[in-house]
LOPA-490635 format. One record per atom (N, C-alpha, C, O): residue in one letter; x, y, z. Coordinates in steps of 0.02 Angstrom, whole numbers, plus 50000, padded with zeros to 5 digits. Example, Ala and Ser with C-alpha at 12.3 -4.5 7.8 and 13.67 -1.06 7.14 Angstrom:
BEGIN
A506604971650390A506154977550390A506604983550390A507124983450423S506424988850354S506844994750357S506455000250394S506705005750402
! end
This chain:
BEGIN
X495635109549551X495645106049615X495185099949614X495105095549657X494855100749542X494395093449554X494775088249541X495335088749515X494465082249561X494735073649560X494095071149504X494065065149489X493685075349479X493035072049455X493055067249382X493225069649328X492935063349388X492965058749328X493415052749356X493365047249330X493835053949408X494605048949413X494035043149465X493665044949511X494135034749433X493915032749487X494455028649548X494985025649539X494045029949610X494225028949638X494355020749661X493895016649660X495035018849682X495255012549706X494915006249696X495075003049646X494535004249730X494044998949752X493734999849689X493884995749646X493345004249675X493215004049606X493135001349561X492694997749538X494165004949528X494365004549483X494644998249461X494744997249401X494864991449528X494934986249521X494184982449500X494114978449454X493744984549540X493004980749520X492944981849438X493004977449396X492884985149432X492994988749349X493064983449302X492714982449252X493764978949332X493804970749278X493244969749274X493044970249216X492654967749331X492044966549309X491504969749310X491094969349355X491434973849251X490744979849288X490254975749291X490014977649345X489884971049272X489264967249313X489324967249375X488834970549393X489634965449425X489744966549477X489804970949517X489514971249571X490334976649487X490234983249491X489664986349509X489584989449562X489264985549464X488574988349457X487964987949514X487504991749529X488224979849545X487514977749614X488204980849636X488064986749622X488904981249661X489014983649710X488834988849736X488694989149796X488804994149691X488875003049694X487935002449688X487715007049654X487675000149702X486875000149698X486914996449771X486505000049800X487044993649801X487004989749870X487244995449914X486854998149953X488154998149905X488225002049944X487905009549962X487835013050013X487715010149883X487235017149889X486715017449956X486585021350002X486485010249932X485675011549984X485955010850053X485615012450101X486715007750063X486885005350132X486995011550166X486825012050225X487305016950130X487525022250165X487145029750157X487115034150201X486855030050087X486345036250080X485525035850081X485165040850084X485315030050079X484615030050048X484335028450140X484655025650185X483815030550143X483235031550202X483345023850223X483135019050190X483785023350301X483825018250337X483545018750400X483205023750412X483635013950449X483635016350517X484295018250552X484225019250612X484635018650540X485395021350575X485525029150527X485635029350466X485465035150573X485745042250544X486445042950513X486975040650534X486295047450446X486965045450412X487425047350441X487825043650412X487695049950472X488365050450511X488605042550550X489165039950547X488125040350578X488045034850618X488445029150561X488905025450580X488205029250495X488475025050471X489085023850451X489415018650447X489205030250435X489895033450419X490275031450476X490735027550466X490175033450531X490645032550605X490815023350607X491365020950619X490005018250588X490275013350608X490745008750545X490875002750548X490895012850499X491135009850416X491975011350449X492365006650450X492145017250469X492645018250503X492645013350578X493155009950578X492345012450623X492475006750676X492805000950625X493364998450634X492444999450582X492364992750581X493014991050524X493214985250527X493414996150466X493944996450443X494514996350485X494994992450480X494415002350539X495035001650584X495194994450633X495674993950671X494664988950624X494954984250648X495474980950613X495924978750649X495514980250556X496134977150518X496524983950469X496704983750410X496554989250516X496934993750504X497234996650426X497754997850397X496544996750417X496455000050349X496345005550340X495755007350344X496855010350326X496955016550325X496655018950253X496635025050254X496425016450194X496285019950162X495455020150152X495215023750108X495035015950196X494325016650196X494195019650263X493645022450268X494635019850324X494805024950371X494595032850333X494025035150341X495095036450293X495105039950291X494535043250220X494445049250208X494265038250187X493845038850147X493195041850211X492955047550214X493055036250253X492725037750294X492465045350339X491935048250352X493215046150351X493265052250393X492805057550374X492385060150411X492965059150292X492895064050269X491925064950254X491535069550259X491885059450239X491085055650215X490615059050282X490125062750281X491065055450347X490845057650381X490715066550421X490245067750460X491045069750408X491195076050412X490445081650358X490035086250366X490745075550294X490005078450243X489455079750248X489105083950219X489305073850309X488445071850331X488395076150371X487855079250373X488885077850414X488735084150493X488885081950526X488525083550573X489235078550543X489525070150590X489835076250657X489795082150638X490015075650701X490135079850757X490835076350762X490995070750783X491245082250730X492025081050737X492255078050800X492575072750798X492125080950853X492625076650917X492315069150919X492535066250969X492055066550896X491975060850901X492715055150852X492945049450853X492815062650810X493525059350799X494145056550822X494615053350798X493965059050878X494615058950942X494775050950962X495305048550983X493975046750945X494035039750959X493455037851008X493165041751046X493335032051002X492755029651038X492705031251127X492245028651159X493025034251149X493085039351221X492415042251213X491955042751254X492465045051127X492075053151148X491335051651104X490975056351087X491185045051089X490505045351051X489935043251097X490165041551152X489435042951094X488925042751107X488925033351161X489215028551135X488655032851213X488705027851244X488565021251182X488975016751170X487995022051154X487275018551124X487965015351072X488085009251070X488325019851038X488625018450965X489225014151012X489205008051003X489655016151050X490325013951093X489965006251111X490345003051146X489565003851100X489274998051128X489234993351067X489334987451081X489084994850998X489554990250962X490174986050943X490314981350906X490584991351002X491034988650984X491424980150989X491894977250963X490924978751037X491114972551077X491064968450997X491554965750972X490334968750961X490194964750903X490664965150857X490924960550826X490804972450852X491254971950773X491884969150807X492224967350759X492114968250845X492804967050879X492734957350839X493134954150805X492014955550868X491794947750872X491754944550800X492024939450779X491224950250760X491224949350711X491814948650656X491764944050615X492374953050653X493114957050630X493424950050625X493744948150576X493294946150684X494084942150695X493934933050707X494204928250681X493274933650767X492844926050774X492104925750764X491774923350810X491794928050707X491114924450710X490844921950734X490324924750751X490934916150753X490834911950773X490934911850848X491054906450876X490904917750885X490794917750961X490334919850969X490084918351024X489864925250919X489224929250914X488724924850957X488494919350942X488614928051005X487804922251026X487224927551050X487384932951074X486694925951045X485984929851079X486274934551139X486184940551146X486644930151181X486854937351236X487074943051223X486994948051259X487474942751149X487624948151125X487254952351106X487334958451115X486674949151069X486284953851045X485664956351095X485324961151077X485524953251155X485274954951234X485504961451247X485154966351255X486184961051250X486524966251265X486404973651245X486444979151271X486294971451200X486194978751142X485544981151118X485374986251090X485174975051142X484304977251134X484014978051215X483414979651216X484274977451267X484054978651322X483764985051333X483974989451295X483234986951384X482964991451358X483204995951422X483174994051480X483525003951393X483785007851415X483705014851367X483335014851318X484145021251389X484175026851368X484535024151300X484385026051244X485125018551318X485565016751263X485285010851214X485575007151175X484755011351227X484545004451182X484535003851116X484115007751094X484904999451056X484734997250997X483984992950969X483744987550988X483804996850927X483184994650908X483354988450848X483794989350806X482984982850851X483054978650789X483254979750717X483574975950681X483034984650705X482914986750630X483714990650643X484144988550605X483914995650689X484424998150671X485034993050702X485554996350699X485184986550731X485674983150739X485874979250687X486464977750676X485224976750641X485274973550582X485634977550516X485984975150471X485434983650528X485844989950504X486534987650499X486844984450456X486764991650578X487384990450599X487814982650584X488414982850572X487574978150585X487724971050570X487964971550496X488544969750485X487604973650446X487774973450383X488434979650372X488984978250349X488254985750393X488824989150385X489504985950400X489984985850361X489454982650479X489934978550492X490414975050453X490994976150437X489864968750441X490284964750395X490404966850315X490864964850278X489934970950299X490214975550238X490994976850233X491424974850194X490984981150291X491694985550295X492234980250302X492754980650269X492084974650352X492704969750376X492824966050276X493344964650245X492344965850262X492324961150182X492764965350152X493304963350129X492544972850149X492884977550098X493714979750128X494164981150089X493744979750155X494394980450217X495104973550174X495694974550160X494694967250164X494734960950140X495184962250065X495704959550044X494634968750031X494684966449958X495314974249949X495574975249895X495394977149985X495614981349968X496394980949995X496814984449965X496574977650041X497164974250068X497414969750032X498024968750028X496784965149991X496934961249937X497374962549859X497844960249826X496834967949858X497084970649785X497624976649780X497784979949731X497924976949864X498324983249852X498004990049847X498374994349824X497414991949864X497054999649885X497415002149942X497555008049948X497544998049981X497895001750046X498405005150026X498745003049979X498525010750057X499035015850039X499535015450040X499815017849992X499915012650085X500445010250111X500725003850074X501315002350080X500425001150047X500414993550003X500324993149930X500354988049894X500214998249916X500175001749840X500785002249802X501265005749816X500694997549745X501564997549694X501225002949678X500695005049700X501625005049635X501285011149573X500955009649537X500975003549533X500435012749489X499825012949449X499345005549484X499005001849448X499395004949536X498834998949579X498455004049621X497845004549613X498755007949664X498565010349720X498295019449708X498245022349655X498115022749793X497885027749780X498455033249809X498425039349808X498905029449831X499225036449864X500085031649887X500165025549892X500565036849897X501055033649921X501295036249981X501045041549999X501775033650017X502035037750087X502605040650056X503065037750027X502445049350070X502815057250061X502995058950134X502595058750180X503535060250138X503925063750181X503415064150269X503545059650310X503165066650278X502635065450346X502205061150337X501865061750388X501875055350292X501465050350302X501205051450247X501365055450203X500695046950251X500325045250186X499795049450160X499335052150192X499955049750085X499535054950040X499125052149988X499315051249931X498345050350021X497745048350016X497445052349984X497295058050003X497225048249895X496835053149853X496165051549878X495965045949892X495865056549883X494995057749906X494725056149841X494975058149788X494165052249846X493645052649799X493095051949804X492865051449861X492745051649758X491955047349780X492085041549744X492565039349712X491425039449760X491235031149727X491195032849651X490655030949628X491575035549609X491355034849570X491225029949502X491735028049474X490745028349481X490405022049434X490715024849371X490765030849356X490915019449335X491325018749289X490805018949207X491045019449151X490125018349221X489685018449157X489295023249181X489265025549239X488905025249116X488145030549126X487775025849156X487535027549209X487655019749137X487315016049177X487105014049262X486635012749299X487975014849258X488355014449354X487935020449394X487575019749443X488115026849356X488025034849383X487365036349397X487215041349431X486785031049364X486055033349320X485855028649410X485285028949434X486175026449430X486045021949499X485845026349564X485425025049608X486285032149555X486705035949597X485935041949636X485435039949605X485795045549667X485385049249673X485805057149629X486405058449639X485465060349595X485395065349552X485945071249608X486495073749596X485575071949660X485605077649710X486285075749738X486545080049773X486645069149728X487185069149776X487865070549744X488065067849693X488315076649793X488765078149741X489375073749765X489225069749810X489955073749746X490345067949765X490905073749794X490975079749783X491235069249834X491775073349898X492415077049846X492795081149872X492485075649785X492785081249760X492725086849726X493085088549679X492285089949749X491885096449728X492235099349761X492285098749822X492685104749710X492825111149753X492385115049811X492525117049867X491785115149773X491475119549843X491485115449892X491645117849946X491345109849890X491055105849933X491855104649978X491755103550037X492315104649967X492985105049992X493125110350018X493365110150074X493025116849986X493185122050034X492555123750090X492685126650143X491955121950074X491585120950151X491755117050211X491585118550268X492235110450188X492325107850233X492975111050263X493095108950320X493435115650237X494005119650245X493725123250307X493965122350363X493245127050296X492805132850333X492665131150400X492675134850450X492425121150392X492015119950439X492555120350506X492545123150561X493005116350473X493675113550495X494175120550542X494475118850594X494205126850521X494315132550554X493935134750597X494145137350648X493065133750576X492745138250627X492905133750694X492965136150751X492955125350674X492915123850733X493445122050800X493415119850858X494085125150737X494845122950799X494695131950828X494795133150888X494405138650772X494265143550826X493895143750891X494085146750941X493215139450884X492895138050944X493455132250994X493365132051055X493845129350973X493945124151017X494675128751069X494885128651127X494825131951013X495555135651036X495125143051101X495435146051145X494505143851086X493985146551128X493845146351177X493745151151214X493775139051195X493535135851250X493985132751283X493785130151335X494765131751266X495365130851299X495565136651338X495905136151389X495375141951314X495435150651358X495085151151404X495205154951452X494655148251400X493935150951461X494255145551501X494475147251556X494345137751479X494645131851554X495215137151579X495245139451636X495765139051509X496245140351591X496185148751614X496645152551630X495885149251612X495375155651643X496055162551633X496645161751616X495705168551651X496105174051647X496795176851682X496875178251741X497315177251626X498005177051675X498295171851666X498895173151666X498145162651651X498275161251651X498605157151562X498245156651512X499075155651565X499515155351507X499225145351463X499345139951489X498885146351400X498535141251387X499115137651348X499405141451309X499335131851349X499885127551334X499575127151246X498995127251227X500325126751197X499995127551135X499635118651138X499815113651171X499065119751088X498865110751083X499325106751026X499515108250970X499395102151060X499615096251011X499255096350933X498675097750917X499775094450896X499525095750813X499115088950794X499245083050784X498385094350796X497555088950786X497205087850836X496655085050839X497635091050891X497155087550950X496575090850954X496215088450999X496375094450930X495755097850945X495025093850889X494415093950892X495525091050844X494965086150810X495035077250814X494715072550790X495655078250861X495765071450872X496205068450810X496735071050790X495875062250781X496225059250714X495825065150653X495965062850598X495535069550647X495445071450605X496075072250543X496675071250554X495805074150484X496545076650444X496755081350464X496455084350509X497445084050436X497665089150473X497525094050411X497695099950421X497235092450346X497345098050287X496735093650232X496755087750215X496135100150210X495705096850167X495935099250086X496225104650082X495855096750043X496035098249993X495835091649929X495345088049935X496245091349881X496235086549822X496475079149883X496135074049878X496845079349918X497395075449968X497245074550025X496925079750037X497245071650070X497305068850153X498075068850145X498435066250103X498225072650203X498855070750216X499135069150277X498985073450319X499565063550304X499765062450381X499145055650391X498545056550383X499375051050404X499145044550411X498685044550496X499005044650548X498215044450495X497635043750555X498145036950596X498505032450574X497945039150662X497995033950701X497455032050740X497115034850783X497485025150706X496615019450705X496595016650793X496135013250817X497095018650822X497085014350880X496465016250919X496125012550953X496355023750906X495685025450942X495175024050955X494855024851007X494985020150874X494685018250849X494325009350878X493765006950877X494845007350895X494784998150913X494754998550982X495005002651021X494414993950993X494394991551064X494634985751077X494364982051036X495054982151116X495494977951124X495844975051056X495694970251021X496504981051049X496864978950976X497074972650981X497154970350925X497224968351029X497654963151041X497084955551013X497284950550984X496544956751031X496084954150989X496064951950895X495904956150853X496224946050880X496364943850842X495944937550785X495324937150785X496284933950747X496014926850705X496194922750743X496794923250757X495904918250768X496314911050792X495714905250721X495174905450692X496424900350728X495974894850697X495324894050729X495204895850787X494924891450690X494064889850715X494194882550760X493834881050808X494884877550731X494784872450762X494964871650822X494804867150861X495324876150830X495994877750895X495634882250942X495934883550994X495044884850931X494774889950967X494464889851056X494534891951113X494114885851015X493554882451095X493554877151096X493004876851123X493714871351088X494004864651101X493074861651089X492664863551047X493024856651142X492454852351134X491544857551120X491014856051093X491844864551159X491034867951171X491004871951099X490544876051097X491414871351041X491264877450995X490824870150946X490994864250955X490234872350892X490174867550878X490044868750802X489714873950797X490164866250747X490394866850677X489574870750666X489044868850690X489714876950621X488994879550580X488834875450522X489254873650481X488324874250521X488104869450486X487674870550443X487084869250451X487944873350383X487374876150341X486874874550311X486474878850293X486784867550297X486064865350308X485614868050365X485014868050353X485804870350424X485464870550465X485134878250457X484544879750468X485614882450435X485474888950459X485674891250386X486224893650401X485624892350313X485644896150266X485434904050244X484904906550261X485974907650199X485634913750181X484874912050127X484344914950136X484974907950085X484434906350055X483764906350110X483404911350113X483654901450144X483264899250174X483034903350240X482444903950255X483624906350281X483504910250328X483694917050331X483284921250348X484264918550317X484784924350313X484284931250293X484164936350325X484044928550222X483964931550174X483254935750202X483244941650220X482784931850202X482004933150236X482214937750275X482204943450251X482464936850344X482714940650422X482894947250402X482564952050420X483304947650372X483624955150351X483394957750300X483634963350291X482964956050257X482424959450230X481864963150292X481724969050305X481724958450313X481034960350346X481484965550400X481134970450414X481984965550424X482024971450480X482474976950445X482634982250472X482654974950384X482954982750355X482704981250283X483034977050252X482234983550256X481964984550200X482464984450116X482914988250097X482184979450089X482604980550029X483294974950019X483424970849975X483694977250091X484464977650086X484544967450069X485074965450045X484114963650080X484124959550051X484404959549976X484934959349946X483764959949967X483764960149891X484534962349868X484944958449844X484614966949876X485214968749861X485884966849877X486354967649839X485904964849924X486404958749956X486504951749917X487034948849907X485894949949898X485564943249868X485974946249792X486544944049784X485834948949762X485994952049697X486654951749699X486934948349655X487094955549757X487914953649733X487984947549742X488104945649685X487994942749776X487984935549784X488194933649714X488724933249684X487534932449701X487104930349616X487594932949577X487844928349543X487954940049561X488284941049529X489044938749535X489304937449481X489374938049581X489814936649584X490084928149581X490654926349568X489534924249596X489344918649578X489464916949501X489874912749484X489074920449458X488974921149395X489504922649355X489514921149296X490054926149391X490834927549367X491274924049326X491794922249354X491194922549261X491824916949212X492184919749238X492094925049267X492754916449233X493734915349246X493924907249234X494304903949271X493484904149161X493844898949145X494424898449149X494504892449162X494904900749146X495884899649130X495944896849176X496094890949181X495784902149234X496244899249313X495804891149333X496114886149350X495174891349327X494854882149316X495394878249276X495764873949300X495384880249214X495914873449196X496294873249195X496514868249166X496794878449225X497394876449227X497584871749297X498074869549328X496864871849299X497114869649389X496454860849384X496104858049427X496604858949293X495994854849285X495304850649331X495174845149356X495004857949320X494404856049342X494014860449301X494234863549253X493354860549327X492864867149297X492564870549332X492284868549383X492554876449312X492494883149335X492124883749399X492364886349449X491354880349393X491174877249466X491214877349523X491004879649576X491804871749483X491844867749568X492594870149592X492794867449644X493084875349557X493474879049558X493184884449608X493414885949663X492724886649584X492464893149625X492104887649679X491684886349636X491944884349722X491454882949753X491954881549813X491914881549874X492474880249764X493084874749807X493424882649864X493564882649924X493444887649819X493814895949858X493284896949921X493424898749979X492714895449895X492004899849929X492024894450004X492014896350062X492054886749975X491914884250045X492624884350096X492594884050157X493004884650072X493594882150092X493744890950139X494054890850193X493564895550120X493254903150148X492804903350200X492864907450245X492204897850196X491864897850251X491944891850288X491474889750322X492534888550283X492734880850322X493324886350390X493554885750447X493294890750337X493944894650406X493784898250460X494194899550504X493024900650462X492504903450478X492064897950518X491534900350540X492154892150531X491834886550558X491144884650507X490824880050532X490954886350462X490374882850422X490444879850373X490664882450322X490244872350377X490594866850339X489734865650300X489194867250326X489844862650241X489354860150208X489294851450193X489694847850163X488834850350215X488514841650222X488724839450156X488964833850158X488724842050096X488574839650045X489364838449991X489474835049941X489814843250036X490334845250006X490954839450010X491084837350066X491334836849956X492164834649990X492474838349973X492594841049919X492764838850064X493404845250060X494024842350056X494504845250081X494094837350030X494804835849997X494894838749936X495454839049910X494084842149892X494414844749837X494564853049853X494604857849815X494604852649909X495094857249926X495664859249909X495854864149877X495964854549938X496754851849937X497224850449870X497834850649858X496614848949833X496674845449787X496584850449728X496914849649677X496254854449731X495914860249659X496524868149673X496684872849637X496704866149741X496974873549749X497474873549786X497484871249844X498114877149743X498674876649747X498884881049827X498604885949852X499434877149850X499694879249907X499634885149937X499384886149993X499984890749885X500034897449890X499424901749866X499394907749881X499024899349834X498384901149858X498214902249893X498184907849919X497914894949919X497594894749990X497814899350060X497484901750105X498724899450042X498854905550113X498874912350104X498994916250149X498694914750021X498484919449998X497884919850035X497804923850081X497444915650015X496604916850020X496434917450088X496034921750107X496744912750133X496744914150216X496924921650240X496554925250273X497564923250217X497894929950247X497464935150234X497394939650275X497014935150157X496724943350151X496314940250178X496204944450221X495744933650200X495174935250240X495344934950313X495104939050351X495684930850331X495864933050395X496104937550442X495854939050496X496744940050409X497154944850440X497324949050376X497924948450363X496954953650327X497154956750282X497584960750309X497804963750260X497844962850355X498074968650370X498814966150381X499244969750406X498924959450360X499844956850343X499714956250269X500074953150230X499154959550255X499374958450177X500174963350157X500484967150194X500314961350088X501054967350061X500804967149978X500324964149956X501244971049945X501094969649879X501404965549840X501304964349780X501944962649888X502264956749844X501914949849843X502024945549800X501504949149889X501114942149903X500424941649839X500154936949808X500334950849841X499664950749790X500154947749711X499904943049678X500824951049689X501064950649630X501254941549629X501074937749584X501484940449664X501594934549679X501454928449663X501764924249631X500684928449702X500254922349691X499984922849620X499624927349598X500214917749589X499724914149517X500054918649478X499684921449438X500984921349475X500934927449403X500824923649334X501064926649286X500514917949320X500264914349257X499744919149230X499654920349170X499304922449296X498624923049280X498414930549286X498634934149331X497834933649225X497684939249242X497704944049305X497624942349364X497794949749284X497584953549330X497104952549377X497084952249439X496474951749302X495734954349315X495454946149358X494954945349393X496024940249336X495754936249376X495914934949440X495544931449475X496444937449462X496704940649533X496034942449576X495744939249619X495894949849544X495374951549560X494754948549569X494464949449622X494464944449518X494054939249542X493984934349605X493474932349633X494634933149619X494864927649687X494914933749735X495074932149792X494824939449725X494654944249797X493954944549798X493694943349853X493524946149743X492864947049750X492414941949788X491974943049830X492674935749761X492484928949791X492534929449881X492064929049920X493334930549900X493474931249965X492794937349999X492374935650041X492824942749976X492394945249984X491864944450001X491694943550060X491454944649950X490874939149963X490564933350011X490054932950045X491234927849995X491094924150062X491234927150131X490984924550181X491644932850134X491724933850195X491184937350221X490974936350278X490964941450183X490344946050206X489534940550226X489124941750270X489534935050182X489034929350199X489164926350247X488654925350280X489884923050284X490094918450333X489704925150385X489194924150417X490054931550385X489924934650463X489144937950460X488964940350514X488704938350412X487974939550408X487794932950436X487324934350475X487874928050439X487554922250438X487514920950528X487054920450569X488254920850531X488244922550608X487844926250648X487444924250691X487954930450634X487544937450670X486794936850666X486394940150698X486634931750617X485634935950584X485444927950620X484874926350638X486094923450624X485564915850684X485714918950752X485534915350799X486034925250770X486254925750848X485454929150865X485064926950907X485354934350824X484944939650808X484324935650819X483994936950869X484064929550763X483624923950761X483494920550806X482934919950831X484104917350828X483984914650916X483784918150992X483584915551044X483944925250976X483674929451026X482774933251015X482454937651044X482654928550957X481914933350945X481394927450951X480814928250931X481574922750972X481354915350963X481484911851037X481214906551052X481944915651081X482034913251133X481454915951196X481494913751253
! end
């Protein structure tokens, strides 16, 4: 019944580059297991908010289970109805963050530091902020590269749609070197442990017995209790734990105003939206400091995938498109955060236009914008001249910048409200 050794998705595409690999699965470790200010369930719950905005069912359901691991309080599965006021109050951000950046302002973050029973503390919104745009980035790369379940040719993906919905292989993170694993904490076992699967089997019974319990006592004695709808008692939970997830979650629960979307940055707010200006406000210079100092470390480590992915050869796809490697990559990265409203003083964005081919560029828009029209013919599609592994590269990049465009946002909204 084990999955142990098989890696999982996201992964196994990072894999083309294990340097990268390596700060990833060392960044996410500390994001989700290592001593933060947000409780691990908490994080787990908001990795799932913040996937189900671009309706990504397979870090959805990675999630679920992650979350279940930690002690996470199942009915909260049911959808943001049933969680905690304090957590239901993100949602406005990740909604902001997900789709316009660039609407983020200090009121928002007023909002959420005001002082009440429900109040967010600094250290844990900065938290939440990074999980955020983590998940919306990874949401990005995995729609990109075909992880989504539903979007999966064969030998790309993790699961295909069987007869009642989609059949989602569970795994852990698992690191592809001794090196990767030697990252990992010793004590943590990964979600395909038999035991660790049939506890969650156990948990999963004792608690539709209590729930099927307390449906007897509402409709009191004599009276005839209607059978429940299949899951309702855990909400979107799975309906079956095992090697498999089976039956596709419905994320709607999950979002708060689905209709909420990408609009162009230019088309958005007419004269009052006003271009980010990264001279003005940098991760180097500002980003970087801020979110160190209110969540320990996670800099550094943030700073590290940057650097690495930066550092990424994929000469071919540079010259075939004659230029160098550079200003090839610089040309993906800005032209990523030009869509995002942050333009650079220093930059001409005609070599935009000019370095990168048509179908690219509406490649590179669709997985950061709206990954969730990604298909797998658009991934096979674009550039079949060119590697796999350099495919993959032009997601990591998207990535990347996308996770920097919406940190950047958030840590001057964050900045302007601590200064105001």
């Amino acid at each position: 019944c084990s999955l142990r050794g098989r890696l999982e998705a996201v992964a196994q595409q990072m894999g083309y580059h294990p340097q990268y690999l390596e700060s990833f699965l060392r960044m996410q470790h500390y994001l989700l297991h290592m001593d933060g200010p947000l409780p691990f369930d908490c994080r787990h719950y908001i990795a799932i908010m913040a996937a189900a905005r671009h309706r990504c069912q397979y870090l959805v359901n990675l999630h679920l289970l992650q979350f279940l691991r930690v002690g996470g309080d199942p009915h909260w599965l049911r959808g943001l109805d049933y969680i905690p006021p304090k957590l239901r109050k993100l949602s406005e951000i990740n909604k902001i963050l997900a789709h316009r950046p660039w609407l983020i302002g200090k009121e928002h973050i007023e909002k959420l530091l005001k002082i009440s029973e429900q109040s967010w503390s600094l250290a844990e919104l900065v938290h939440a902020v990074v999980l955020l745009a983590h998940y919306h980035a990874l949401a990005s790369f995995a729609f990109g590269c075909g992880c989504e379940p539903e979007a999966c040719p064969e030998g790309r993906g993790v699961g295909a749609s069987t007869g009642g919905g989609l059949r989602v292989a569970v795994a852990a993170w698992a690191p592809q070197q001794a090196a990767v694993s030697a990252l990992l904490s010793p004590r943590r076992q990964s979600l395909d442990s038999c035991v660790e699967l049939e506890c969650l089997r156990e948990r999963f019974h004792r608690l539709q017995v209590e729930n099927e319990a307390r449906e007897e006592l509402r409709a009191g004695p004599g009276r005839r209790r209607a059978a429940p709808a299949a899951g309702s008692a855990l909400g979107a939970t799975p309906a079956r734990l095992g090697g498999e997830l089976c039956g596709a979650v419905d994320l709607s629960c999950y979002v708060q105003d689905p209709g909420f979307g990408y609009q162009e940055f230019a088309q958005c707010g007419g004269d009052q939206l006003q271009t980010f200006r990264a001279q003005d406000y940098s991760w180097e210079d500002h980003g970087f400091s801020l979110v160190n100092r209110l969540y320990s470390d996670i800099g550094h480590l943030l700073d590290e995938k940057f650097r690495k992915v930066d550092a990424l050869q994929s000469c071919s796809m540079a010259k075939r498109q004659g230029c160098e490697h550079a200003t090839f990559k610089r040309g993906i990265w800005n032209y990523i955060h030009c869509m995002f409203g942050i333009r650079y003083d220093d930059y001409d964005y005609a070599e935009v236009n000019h370095f990168l081919e048509r179908i690219l560029k509406l490649y590179i828009k669709t997985v950061t914008c709206s990954p969730e029209k990604m298909n797998p013919e658009m991934f096979e599609r674009f550039w079949k001249q060119f590697k796999h592994s350099e495919k993959v590269h032009v997601n990591l990049l998207v990535l990347e910048a996308r996770l920097q465009a919406e940190l950047l946002y958030a840590l001057r909204a964050i900045t302007h409200y601590m200064v105001s």
